[in-house]
GUTIVO-664976 format. One record per residue: y, x, z of N, C-alpha, C, O in turn. Coordinates in steps of 0.2 Angstrom, whole numbers, plus 5000, padded with zeros to 4 digits. Atoms other than C-alpha are relative to their C-alpha. Layout:
REM GUTIVO-664976
YXZYXZYXZYXZ ...
This chain:
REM GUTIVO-664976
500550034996541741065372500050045007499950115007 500049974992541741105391499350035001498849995004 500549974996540441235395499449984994498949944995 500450045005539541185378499649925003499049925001 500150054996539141015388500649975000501249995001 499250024997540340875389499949915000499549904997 500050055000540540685392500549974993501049994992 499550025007541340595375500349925002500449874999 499450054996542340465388500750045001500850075006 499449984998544140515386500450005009500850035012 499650014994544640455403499649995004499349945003 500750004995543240505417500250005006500850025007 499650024994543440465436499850065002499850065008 500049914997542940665440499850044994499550034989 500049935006542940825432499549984995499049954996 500649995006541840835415499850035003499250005004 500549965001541240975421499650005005499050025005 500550034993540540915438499549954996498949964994 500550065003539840755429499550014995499249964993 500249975004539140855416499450055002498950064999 500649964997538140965428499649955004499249985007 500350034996537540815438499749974995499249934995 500650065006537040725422499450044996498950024994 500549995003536140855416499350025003498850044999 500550004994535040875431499549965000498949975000 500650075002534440685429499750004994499249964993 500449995007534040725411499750055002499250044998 500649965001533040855415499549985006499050015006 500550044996532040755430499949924997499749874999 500350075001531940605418500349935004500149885005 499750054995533140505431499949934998500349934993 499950065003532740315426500649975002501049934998 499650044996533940265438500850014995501149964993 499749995004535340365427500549944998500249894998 499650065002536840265422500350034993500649994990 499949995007537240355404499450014993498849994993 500849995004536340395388500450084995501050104994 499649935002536640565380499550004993499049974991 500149975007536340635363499950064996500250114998 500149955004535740765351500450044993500250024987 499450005007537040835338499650034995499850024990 500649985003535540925331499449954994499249974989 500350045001534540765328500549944996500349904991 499650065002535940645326499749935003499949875001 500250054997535040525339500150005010500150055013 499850014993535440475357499549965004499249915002 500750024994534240425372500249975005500749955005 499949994992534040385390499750065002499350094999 500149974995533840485402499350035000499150084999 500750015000532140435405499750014996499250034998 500550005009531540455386499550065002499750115005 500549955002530040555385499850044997499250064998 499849995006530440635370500150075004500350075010 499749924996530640835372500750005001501249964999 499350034998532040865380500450084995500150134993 499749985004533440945370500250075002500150095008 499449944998534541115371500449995004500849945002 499349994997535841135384500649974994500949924995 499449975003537041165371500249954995500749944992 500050065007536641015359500149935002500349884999 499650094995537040865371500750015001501150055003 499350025000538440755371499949935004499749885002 500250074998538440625383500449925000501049934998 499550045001539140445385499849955004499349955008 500050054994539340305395499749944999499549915004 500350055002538740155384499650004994499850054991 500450005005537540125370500549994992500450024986 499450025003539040065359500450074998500450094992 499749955001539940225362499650074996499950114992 500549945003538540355357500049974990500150004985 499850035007538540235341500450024996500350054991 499250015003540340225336500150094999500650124996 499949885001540140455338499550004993499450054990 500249985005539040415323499250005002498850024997 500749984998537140425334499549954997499849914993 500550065003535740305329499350025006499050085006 500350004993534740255345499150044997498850044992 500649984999533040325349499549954998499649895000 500550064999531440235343499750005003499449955004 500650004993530540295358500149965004499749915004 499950024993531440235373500549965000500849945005 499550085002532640085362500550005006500449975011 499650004996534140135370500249934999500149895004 499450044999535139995364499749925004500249885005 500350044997534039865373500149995006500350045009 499550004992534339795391499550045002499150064998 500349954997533439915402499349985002498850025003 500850035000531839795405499950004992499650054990 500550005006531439765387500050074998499550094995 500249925001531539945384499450035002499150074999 500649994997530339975396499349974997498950014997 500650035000529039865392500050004990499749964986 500249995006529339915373499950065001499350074998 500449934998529040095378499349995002498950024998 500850004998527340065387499749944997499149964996 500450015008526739935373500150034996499650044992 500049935007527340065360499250045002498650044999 500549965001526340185368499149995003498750045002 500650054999524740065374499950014992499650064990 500250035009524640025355499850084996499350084992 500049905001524740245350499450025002499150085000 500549974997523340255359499449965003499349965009 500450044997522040135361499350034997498750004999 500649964999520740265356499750035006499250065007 500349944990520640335375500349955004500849935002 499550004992521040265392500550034999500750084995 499449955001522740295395500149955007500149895008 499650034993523140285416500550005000500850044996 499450034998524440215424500650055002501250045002 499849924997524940395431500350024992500850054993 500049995005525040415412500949964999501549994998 499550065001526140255409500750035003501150044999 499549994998527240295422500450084999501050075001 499849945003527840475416500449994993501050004992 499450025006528240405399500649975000501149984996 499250035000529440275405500550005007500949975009 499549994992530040365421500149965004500749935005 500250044994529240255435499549995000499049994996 500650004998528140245445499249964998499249914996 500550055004526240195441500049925003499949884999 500150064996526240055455500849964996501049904998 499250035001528039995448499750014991499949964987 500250055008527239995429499649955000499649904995 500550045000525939905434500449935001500349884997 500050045000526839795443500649964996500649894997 499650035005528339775430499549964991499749924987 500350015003527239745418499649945000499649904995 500550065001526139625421500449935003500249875003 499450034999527639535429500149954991500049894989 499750035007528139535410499649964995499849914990 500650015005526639515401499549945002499449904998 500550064994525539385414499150074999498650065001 500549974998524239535412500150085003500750105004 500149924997523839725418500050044994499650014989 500049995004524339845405499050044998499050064992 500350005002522339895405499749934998499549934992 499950065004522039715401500449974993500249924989 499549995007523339725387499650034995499450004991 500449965004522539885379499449944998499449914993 500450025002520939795380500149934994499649934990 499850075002521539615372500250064990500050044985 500049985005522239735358499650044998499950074993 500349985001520739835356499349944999498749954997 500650035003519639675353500549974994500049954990 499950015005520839625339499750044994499450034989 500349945005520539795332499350004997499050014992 500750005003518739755333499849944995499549964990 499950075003518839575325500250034994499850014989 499749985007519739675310499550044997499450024991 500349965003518639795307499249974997499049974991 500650025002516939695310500049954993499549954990 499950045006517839575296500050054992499850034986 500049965005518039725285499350044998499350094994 500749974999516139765286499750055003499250085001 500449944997515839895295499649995006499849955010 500550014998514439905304500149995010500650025013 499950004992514339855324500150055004500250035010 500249934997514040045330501050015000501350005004 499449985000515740085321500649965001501149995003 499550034998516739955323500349995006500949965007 500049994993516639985342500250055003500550065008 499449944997517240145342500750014996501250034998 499650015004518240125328500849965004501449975002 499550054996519239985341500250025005500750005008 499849954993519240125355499649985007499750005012 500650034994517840045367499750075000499650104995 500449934996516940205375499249984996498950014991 500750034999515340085374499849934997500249884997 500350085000514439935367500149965006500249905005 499950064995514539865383500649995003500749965008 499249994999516439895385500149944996500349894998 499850055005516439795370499749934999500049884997 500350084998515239645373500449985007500549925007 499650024993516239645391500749984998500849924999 499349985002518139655384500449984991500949984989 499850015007518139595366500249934999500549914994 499750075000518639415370499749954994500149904992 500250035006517539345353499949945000500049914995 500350065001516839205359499250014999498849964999 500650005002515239275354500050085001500450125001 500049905000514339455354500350024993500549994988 499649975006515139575344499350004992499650004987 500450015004513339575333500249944996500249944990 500150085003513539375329500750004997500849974991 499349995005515339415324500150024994500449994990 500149975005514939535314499649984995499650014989 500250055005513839405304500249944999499949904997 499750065003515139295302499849945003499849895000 500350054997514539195316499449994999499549935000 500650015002512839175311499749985006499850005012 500250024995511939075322500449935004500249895008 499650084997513438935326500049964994500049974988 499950065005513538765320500549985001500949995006 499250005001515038725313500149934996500049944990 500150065004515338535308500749994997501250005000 498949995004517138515296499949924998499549884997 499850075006517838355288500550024997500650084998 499749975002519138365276500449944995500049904993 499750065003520338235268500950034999501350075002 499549975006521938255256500549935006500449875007 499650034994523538205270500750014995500750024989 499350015005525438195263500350085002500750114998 500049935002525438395269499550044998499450105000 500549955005524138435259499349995001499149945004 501050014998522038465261500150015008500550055010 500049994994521738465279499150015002498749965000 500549994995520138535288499950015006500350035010 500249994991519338535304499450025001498950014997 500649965001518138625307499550005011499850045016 500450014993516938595326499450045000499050054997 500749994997515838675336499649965006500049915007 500250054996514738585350500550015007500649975010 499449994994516138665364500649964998501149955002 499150045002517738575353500150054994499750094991 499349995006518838605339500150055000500550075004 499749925002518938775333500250034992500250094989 499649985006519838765316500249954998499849904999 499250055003521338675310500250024992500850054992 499549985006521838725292500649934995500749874995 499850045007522938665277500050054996500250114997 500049985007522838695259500349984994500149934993 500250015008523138675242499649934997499949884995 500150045001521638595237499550005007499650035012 500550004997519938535245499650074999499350095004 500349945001519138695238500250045006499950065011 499649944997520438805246499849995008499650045011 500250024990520138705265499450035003499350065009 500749974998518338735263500050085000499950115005 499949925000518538915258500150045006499950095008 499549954993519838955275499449995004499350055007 500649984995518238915286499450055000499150085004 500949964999516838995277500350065001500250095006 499549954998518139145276500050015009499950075010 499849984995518339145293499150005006499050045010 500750024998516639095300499250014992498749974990 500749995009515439165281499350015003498950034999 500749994999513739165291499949945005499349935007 500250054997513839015302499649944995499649944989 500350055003512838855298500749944999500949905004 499650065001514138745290499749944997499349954993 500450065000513738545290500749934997501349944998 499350035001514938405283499749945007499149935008 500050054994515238285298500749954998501349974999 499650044997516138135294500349955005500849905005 499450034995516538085311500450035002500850005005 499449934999517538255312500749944998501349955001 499549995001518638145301500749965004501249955001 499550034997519538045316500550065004500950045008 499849944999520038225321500650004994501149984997 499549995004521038245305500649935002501149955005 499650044998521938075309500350005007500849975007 499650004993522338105328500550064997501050054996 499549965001523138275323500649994994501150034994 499650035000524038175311500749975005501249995007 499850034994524638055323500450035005500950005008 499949934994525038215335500750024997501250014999 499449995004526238265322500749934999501349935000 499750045003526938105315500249945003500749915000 500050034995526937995329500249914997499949894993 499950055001527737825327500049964991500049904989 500050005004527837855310499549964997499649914994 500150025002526437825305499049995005498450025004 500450024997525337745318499249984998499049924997 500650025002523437755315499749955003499749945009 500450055000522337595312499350045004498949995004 500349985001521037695316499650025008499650085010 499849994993520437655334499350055006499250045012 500649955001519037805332500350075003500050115007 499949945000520237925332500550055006501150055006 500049984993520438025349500750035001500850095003 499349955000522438045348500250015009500650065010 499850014993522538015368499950085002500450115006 500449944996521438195372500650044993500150064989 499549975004522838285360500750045003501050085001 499650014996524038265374499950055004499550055008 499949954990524538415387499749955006499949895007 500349955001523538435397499250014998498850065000 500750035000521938335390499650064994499150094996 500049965008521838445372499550055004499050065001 500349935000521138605382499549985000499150024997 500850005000519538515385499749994995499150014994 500449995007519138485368500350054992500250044986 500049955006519638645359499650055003499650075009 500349955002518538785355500450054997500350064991 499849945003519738935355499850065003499750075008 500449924996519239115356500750045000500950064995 499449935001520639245360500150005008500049965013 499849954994521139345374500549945006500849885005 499550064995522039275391500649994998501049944999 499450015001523539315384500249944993500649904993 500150045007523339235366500049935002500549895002 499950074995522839075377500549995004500749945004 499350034997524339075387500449984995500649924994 499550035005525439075373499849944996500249904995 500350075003524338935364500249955005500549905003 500050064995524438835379500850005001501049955003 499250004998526438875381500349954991500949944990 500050015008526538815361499849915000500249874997 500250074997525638625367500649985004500749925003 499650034998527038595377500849994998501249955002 499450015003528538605367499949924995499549914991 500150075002528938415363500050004993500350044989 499850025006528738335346500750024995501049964995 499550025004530138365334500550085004500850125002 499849924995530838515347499750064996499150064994 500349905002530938735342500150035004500650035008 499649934996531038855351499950084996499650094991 500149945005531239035346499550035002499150005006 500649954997530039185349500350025007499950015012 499949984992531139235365500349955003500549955008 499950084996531539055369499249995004499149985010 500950024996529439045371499950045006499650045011 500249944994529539195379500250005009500050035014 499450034993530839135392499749975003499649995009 500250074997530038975396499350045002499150015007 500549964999528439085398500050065007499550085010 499849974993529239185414499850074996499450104999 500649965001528839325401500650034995500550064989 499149965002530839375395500050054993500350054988 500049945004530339545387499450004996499250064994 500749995002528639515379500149954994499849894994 499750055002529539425365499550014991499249974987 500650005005528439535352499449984999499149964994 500750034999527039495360499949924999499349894997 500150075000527239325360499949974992499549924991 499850025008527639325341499149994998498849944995 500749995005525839395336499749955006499649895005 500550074999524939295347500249924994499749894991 500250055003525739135338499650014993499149974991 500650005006525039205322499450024997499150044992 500749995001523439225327499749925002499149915003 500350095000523239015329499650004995499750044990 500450005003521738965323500149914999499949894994 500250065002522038785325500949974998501449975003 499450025003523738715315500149935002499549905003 499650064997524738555322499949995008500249985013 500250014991523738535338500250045006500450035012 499649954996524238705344500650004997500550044992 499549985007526038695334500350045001500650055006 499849965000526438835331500649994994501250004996 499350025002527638775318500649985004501049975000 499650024995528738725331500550065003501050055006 499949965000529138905332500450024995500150024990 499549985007530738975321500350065004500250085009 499749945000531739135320500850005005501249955004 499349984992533339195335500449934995500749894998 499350015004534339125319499949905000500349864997 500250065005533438965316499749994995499449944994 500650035006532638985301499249995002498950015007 500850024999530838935300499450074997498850064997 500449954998530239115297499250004997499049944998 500750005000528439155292499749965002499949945007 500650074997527039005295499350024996499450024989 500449995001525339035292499749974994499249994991 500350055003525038885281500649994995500549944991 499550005003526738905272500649975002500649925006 499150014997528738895275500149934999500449895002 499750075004528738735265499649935004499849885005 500350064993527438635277500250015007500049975012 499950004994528138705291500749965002500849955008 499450025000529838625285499949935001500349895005 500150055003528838475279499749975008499949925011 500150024994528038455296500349995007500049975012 499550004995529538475307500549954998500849925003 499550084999530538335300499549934998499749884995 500350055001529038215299499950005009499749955012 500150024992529038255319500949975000501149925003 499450044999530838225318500249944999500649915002 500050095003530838045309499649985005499949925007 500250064997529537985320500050035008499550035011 499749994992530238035337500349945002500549945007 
């Protein structure tokens, strides 16, 4: 090894030992700009530049020129700063890594930009480029899930508020995106009327479930039992009512699905307002600005049509946020109308579905037949 330092490219276009002391200058100021990735013989892991991660011994770096190359020596990339990713998803998986690590405090942007070696004004604005929000608007959206989870696991509204990272009750009535205060949440809605129907369709029990703003539950089940259950589950202190005018609801989101196929007689049943971009005014969904974007990017994927997670993300102007897209789809609360079924894995398969792999199979070739 040259000077215990050395590049592991046999054929370099100046001295190792010059390129060796200029690379290790940029690793020791975190250079972003940096064009290799260097290694720890110690750890048996390989970085960028930029990583944030303590920085190593002189004597224990080896560096290299591509992500491939540090591999093929035997390294296994860093989880921090995901070397082997293009240099934007990395980024924006470093600073939601560490959003998510830390959503018990504030964490400025002065912050942000240290860990992924760039500027605050250059995280901010890559970021929200990627994302469509600000990463404190991000924190916050994943700190009203946190609160949603907790209040569901009973804990009381004091703690489930600090427990989600909000400073304050009124951090958390301001910023929790519920739909309601965090008190009425925490009772299960208590206080909303909630009108369902419920009828046995060729994918199984189907409910719907209304409040007087729109349609805020879509399930399928099993039986009738099970349908009714996913609402009071989801909503156990509102006032639930049976509405059967709810049930030309269940036949348009038929319809929505199945299309020519099997055209409803049924001329009650409001398939027209189902249609991009009528649908937004009659549902009642509650989730953060981002959860809504991807919901509404999910409505316009044609009938019978998939896209992947980073196909949505593409068409979404929103490349690198391919994670985030994902958990948004599995937080739909309303099945067919928002399809999230429509969504499948890089590979094609049909992956995870909220409602089961076997209806998601069953309602994807019942859009394909009647297209």
């Amino acid at each position: 090894m040259n000077g215990n330092l050395q590049f592991a490219r046999a054929q370099s276009p100046f001295p190792a030992k010059i390129e060796a002391k200029a690379a290790w200058l940029q690793l020791l100021e975190r250079d972003p700009s940096a064009k290799f990735f260097y290694a720890v013989v110690t750890t048996g892991v390989f970085c960028r530049p930029s990583c944030s991660s303590r920085r190593p011994l002189r004597a224990n770096v080896r560096f290299f020129f591509s992500a491939k190359e540090a591999q093929a020596a035997g390294f296994r990339p860093c989880k921090r700063c995901s070397p082997c990713l293009p240099p934007e998803a990395a980024f924006l998986d470093t600073v939601c890594g560490y959003i998510e690590a830390n959503l018990d405090r504030p964490v400025p942007l002065v912050e942000l930009g240290k860990v992924a070696g760039r500027s605050p004004f250059t995280v901010q604005r890559l970021f929200k480029q990627a994302m469509g929000v600000s990463p404190l608007q991000y924190q916050r959206a994943l700190r009203a899930g946190s609160l949603r989870n907790e209040l569901k696991r009973g804990s009381t509204v004091t703690d489930a508020i600090y427990e989600a990272g909000f400073g304050s009750s009124s951090r958390a009535y301001e910023g929790a995106a519920l739909g309601m205060t965090p008190s009425r949440f925490a009772q299960g809605g208590r206080g909303e009327r909630i009108g369902f129907a419920t009828a046995q369709t060729v994918f199984g029990w189907m409910i719907v479930g209304s409040t007087a703003r729109g349609l805020c539950w879509l399930a399928l089940a099993r039986t009738e039992a099970e349908a009714q259950s996913s609402l009071r589950i989801e909503f156990p202190a509102a006032e639930l009512f049976a509405d059967p005018d709810l049930a030309s609801w269940i036949e348009a989101a038929l319809d929505f699905v199945c299309g020519d196929v099997r055209a409803s007689d049924n001329s009650a049943a409001p398939k027209a307002l189902l249609a991009p971009p009528q649908v937004a005014q009659v549902l009642d969904l509650r989730g953060t600005a981002f959860q809504l974007r991807v919901w509404q990017a999910l409505r316009v994927i044609p009938r019978g049509e998939t896209r992947s997670y980073s196909q949505l993300a593409q068409d979404m102007g929103i490349p690198n946020a391919t994670r985030a897209v994902a958990r948004a789809c599995a937080t739909n609360r309303v099945a067919l109308v928002v399809p999230c079924h429509r969504v499948v894995g890089a590979s094609g398969s049909l992956t995870g579905y909220r409602w089961g792999v076997d209806r998601k199979k069953m309602l994807l070739d019942a859009e394909r037949g009647g297209r």
